[in-house]
C-alpha positions in Angstrom: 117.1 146.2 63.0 114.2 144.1 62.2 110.7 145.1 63.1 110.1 142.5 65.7 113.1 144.0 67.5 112.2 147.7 66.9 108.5 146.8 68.2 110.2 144.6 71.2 112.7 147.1 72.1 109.5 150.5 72.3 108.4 150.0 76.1 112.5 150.2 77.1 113.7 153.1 74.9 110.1 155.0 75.2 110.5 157.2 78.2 106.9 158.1 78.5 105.4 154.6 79.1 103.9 155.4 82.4 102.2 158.3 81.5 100.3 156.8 79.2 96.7 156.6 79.4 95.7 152.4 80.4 93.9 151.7 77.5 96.7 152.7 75.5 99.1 150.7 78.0 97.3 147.5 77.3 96.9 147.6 73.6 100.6 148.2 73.3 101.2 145.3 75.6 98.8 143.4 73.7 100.8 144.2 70.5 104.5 143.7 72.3 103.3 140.2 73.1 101.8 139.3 69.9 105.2 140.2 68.8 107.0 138.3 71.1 105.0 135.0 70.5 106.4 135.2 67.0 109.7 135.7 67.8 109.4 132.4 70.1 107.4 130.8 67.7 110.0 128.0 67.5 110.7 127.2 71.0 109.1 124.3 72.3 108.3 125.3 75.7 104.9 128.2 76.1 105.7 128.8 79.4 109.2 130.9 78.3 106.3 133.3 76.4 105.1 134.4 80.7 108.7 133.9 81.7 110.4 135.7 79.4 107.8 138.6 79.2 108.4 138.8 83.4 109.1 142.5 83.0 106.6 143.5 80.8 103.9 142.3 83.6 102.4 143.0 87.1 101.2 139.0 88.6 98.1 138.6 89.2 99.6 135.7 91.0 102.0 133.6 92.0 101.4 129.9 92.6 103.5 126.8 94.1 102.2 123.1 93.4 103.2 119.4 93.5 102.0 117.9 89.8 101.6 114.1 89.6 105.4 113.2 88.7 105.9 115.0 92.5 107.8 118.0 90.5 107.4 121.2 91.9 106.0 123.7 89.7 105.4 127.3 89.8 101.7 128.7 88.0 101.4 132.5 86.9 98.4 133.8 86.6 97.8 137.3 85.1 95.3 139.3 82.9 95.9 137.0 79.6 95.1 133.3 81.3 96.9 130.7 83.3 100.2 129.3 82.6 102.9 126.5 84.6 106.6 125.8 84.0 108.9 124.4 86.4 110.1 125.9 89.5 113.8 125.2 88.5 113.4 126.9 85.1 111.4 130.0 86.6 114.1 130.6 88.8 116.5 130.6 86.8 114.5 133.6 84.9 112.8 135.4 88.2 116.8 135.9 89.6 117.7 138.5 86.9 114.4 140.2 86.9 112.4 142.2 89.0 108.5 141.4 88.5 106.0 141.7 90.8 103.6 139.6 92.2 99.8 141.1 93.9 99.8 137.5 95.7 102.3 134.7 96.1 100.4 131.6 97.3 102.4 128.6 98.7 99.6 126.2 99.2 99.2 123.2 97.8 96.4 122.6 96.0 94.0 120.2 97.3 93.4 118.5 93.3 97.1 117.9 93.5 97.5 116.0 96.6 95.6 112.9 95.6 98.0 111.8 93.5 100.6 110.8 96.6 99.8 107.1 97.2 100.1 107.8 100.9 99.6 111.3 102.3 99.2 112.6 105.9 98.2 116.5 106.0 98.4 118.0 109.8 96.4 121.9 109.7 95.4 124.0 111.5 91.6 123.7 109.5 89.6 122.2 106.4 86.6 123.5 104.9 83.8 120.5 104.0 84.4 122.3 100.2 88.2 121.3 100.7 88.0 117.7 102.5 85.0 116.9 100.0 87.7 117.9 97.3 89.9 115.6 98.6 88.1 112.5 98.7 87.0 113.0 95.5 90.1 113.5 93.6 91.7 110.8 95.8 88.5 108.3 94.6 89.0 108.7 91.5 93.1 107.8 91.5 93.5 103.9 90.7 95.4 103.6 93.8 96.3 99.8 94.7 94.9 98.5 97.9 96.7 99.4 101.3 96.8 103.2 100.3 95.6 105.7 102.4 95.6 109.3 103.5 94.7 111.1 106.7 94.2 114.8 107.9 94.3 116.2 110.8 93.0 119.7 112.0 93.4 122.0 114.8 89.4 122.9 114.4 86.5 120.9 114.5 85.5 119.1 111.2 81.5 119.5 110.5 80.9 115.9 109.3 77.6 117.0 108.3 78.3 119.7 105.8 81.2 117.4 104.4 78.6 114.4 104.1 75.9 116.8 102.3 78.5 117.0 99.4 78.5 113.8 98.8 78.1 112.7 95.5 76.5 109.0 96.4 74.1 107.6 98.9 74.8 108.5 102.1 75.1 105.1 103.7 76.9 105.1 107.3 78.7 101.5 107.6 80.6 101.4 110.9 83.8 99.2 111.3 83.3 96.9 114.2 85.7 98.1 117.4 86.5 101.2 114.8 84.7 104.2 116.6 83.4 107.2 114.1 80.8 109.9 113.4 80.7 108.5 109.6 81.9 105.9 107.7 81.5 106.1 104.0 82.0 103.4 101.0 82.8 104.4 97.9 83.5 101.5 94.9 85.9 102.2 92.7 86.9 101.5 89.2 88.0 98.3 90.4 85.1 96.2 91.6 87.4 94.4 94.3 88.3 97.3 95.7 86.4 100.1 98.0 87.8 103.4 99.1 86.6 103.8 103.5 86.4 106.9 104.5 85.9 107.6 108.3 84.7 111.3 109.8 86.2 112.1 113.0 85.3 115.2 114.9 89.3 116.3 114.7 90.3 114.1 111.7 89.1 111.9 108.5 90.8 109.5 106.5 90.6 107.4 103.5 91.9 103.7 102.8 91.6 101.9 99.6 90.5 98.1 101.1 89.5 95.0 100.0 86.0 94.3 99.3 85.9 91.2 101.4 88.9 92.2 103.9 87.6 96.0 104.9 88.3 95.6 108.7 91.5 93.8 108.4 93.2 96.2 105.8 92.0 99.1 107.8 93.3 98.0 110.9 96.7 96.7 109.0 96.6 100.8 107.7 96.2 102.9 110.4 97.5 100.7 113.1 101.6 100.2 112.7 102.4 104.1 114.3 99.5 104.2 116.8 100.9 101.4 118.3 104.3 102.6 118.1 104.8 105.3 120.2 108.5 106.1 119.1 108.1 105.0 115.3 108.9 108.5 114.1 112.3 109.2 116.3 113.8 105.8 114.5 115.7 105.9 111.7 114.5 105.0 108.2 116.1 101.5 108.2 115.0 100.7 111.2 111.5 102.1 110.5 111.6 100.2 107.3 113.1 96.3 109.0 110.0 97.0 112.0 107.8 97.6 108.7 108.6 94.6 107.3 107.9 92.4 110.8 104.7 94.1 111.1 103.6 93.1 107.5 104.1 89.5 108.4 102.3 89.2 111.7 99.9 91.8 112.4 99.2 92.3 108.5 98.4 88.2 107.9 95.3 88.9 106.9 95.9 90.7 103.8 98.8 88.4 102.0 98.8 85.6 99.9 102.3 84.3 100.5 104.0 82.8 98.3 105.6 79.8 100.1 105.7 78.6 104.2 108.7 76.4 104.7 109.2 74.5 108.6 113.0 73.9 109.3 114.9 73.7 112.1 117.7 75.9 113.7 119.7 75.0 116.4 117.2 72.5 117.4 114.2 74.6 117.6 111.4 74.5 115.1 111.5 77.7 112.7 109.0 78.9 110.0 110.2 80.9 107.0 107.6 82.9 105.3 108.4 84.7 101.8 106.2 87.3 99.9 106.5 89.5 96.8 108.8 91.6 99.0 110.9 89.1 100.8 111.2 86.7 103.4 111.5 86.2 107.1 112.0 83.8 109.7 110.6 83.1 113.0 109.8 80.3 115.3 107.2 78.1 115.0 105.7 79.0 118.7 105.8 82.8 117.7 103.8 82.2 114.4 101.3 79.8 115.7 99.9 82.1 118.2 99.5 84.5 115.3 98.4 82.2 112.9 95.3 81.0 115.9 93.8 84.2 114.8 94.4 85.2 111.2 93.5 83.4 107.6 96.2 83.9 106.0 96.6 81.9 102.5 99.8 80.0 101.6 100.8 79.1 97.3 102.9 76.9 99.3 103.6 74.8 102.3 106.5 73.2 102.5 108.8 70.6 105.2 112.5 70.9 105.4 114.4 68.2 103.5 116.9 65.4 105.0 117.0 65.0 109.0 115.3 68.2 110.0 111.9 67.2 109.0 111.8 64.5 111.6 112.4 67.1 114.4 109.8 69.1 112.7 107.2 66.7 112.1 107.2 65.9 116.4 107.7 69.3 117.3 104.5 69.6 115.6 102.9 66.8 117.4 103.1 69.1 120.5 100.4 71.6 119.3 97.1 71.4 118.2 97.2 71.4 114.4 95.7 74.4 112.9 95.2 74.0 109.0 97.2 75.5 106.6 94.9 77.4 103.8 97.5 76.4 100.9 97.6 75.6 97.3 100.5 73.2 97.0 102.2 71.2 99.7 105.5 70.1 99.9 106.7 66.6 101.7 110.1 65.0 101.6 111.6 62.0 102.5 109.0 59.7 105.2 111.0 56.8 106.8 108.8 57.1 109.5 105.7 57.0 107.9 104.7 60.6 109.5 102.8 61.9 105.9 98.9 61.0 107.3 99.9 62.9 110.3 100.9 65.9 108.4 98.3 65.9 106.1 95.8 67.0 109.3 97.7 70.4 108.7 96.6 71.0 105.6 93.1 72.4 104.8 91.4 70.3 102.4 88.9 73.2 101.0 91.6 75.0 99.8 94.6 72.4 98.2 95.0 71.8 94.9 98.6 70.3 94.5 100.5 67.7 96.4 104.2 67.0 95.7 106.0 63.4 97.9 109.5 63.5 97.4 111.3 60.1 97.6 108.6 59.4 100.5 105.9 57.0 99.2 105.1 54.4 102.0 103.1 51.6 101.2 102.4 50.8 104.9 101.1 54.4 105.2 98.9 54.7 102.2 96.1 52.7 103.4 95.8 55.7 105.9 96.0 58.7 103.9 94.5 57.8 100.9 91.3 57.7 102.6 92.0 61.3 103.8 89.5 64.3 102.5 92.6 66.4 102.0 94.1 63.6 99.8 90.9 63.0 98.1 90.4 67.1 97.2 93.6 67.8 95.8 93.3 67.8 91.8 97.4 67.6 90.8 99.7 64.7 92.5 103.5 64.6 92.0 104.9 61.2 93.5 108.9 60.8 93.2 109.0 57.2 94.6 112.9 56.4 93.8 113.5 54.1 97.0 112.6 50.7 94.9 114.2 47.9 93.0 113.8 48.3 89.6 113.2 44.9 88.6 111.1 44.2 91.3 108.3 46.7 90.2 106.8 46.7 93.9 105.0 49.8 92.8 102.2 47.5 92.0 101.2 48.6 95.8 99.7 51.6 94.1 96.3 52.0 94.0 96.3 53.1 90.2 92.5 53.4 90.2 93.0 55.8 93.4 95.9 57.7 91.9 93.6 57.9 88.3 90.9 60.3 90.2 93.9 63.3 90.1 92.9 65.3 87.1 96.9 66.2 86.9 99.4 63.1 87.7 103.0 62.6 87.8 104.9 59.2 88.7 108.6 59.3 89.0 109.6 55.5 89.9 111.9 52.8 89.0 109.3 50.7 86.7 106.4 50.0 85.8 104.1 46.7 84.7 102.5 46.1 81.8 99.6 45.4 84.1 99.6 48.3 86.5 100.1 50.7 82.8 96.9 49.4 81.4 95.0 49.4 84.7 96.0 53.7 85.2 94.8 54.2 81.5 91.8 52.2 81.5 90.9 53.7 84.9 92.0 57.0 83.8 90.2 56.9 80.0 86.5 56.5 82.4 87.5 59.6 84.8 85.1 62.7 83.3 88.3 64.9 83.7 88.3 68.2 81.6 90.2 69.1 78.8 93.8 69.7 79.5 94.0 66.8 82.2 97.1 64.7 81.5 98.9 61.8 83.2 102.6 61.1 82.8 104.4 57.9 84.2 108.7 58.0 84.2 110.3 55.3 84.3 113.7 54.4 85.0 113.5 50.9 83.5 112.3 49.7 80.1 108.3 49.9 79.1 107.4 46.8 77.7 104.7 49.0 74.8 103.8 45.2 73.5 102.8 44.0 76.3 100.5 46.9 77.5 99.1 46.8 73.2 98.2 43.3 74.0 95.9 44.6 77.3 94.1 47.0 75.2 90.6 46.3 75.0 89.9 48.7 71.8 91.5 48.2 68.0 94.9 48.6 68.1 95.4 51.7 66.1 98.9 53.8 65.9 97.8 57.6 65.5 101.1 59.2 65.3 101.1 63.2 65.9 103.1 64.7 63.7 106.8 65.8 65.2 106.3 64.4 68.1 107.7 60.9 68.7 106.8 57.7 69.9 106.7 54.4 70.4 102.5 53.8 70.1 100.2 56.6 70.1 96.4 55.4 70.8 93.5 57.8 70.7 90.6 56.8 73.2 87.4 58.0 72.8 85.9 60.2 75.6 82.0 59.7 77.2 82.0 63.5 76.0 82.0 63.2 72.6 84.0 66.1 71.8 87.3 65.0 74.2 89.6 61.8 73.5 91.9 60.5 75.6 96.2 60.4 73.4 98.4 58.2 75.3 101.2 58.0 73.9 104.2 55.5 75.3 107.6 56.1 74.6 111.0 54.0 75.6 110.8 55.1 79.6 108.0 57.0 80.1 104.0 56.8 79.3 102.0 60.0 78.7 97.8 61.0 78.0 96.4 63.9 77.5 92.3 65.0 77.4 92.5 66.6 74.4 89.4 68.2 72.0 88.8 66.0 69.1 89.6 68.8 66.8 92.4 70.0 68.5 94.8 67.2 69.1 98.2 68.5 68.3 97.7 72.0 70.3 96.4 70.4 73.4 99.3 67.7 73.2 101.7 70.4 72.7 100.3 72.9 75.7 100.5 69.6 78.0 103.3 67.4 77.1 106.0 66.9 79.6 103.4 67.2 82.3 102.0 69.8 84.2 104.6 69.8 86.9 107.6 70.4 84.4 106.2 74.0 84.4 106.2 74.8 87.6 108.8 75.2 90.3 108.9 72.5 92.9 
């Protein structure tokens, strides 16, 4: 027998052990254990030193927690220090042993709790040292926006020894229409975010809000169960579908969707709405009484295509149009000349991208091109297909209008040698910034001699190496750092603001238009 086991094997095979004096108990411990470290010297896991010396020790305590990974673990605590393992492996120890235990505590520690992005705690009574403990921990978590936690007590919570503890300014903000004793700010790590924390004489709770949308995120927050009565008795699915309606409407406020498309169904005008999360339907009449008192923000707005959007377009004609605060909108196929109409639904402080499907109208363009929303948008997508290519009636376009578009896009049947001069010359004077580019696609022939012949600079083919084309001009830029590369190919023309030392990157990052990167 080695000595480790001799030495482990004294306290079971020496009789005697209790009648020894304590001192001499605990330096013989002291030696077993030292003993018994070495032995497990190779095992990965410390905790199996406590565990598997169970019988050598009277607990000081035993302790039950949730850790960050929401695992429950057990922590032992006797006269050497502090150790945790796992609940499943203690178990699997404590069932073939008998150890004892001078207190088993099955509270969760308050430190722990902060991790839960959501948490609701109903007790029978919180200490200020506690609920201080809390916020704290709970401040510090990067939690995203739209977490929060509550607690609720039996007892009456002293807001004023749980605000002395405060570690900022005590600053009392009240929520308008939000009733409180307190109401404390606290910033966080992320400087567009603010954890609200409100006293209540039974209650307090936290929520991590926008800096510009406090009220709204609070009341999205705390508001979905108070004013659902039965919320808790339905089942999860259900809870989670009612979740998902709720988001939409009485949440507007807080989303940036990602796209609004107006359809129709069964003859009645419907609005789908899509998010990170998903997408949902309802009618038009429905949404617009929500949408009266939100500002909600749209990447996209978008009409049906084909038949619908004539059914649509009057539908809309019914109500009082209500801008939509979106980033790109969406129009399709015009017969009736209804686009200046339409573009009244569209806020013009907030667009930045206009896409016309196979819907230019020449009779209509005198109207909307003197439109603010038309005028503020920076990108311009035009698929005008309805045209006779060898008629080239696209000379209707106002080139030097379409020129003032930092981003621009023609999809059309042809193009004159006249109207191609006019966009670059009008274009090459536009103070557009770096990374601006225009791209014209034809579906005829360009003529490249005959637009040469227009130029009013020296002729001057600058090809850019692997990259193709028919004639590549460099224009020179008021800003003497920029120049304007056109280049024209077979059926398409192309220019790009690009930095005079820089030519080939910029062309690269731009060619093929802006547009060809994104989804329509």
């Amino acid at each position: 027998m080695s000595r480790d086991q001799s030495t482990l094997s004294t306290k079971q095979t020496f009789p005697y052990w209790k009648i020894l004096p304590y001192l001499i108990q605990k330096k013989v411990a002291i030696m077993l254990t030292w003993f018994e470290r070495k032995r497990l010297a190779t095992c990965s896991k410390a905790t199996e030193i406590f565990v598997s010396g169970l019988p050598m020790y009277r607990f000081e305590s035993l302790k039950f927690f949730i850790d960050k990974r929401e695992v429950c673990k057990v922590g032992l605590n006797d006269s050497r220090g502090y150790t945790t393992c796992t609940f499943a492996f203690f178990y699997k120890t404590y069932e073939k042993l008998r150890c004892t235990f001078k207190k088993v505590n099955r509270d969760i520690d308050l430190i722990d709790l902060p991790y839960f992005k959501h948490l609701e705690l109903n007790i029978d009574g919180i200490s200020a040292e506690d609920a201080w403990k809390l916020i704290k921990g709970y401040k510090t978590r990067k939690h995203p926006r739209g977490s929060c936690f509550i607690v609720k007590s039996h007892k009456e919570i002293h807001c004023k020894d749980l605000v002395a503890l405060f570690d900022v300014k005590i600053c009392n903000k009240p929520i308008a229409n939000i009733p409180a004793v307190h109401t404390q700010q606290f910033q966080q790590s992320d400087k567009r975010l603010v954890l609200v924390v409100m006293i209540h004489s039974t209650h307090f709770e936290g929520i991590i809000c926008g800096v510009n949308s406090i009220k709204e995120d609070f009341q999205a927050a705390t508001g979905d169960q108070s004013t659902f009565p039965y919320w808790k008795k339905l089942p999860y699915l259900v809870q989670k579908e009612v979740g998902l309606m709720l988001s939409f409407f009485e949440r507007l406020p807080m989303y940036r969707f990602q796209s609004l498309k107006l359809c129709t169904e069964r003859g009645v005008t419907s609005v789908e709405l899509k998010d990170s999360r998903g997408s949902t339907t309802c009618t038009f009449s429905s949404f617009y009484e929500t949408l009266k008192n939100s500002k909600c923000y749209f990447e996209k707005v978008e009409f049906s295509k084909g038949w619908e959007h004539f059914h649509v377009s009057f539908d809309l004609f019914t109500y009082k149009s209500i801008p939509f605060r979106c980033n790109t909108f969406v129009w399709h196929f015009d017969g009736s000349g209804l686009f200046p109409q339409m573009l009244n639904w569209i806020d013009e402080e907030t667009i930045k991208t206009i896409f016309l499907h196979d819907t230019f109208c020449q009779l209509a363009y005198e109207d909307f091109k003197n439109s603010m929303t038309w005028k503020k948008a920076e990108s311009l997508y035009i698929e005008y297909c309805h045209i006779r290519a060898e008629s080239h009636q696209n000379s209707g376009i106002d080139m030097i209008d379409l020129s003032s578009f930092k981003n621009l896009e023609l999809n059309i049947a042809g193009i004159s040698a006249k109207d191609a001069w006019e966009l670059i010359k009008v274009y090459r004077i536009r103070q557009h910034p770096r990374g601006s580019c225009f791209i014209v696609k034809s579906r005829s022939r360009i003529h490249c001699k005959r637009i040469l012949a227009l130029f009013n600079v020296k002729i001057n083919n600058q090809p850019i190496p692997n990259i193709p084309a028919v004639h590549t001009q460099q224009f020179r830029q008021y800003d003497k750092r920029l120049v304007l590369v056109v280049m024209i190919h077979q059926k398409h023309i192309e220019g790009i603001i690009c930095g005079v030392d820089s030519i080939k990157e910029d062309f690269q990052a731009a060619m093929g238009g802006v547009f060809s990167k994104k989804s329509n």
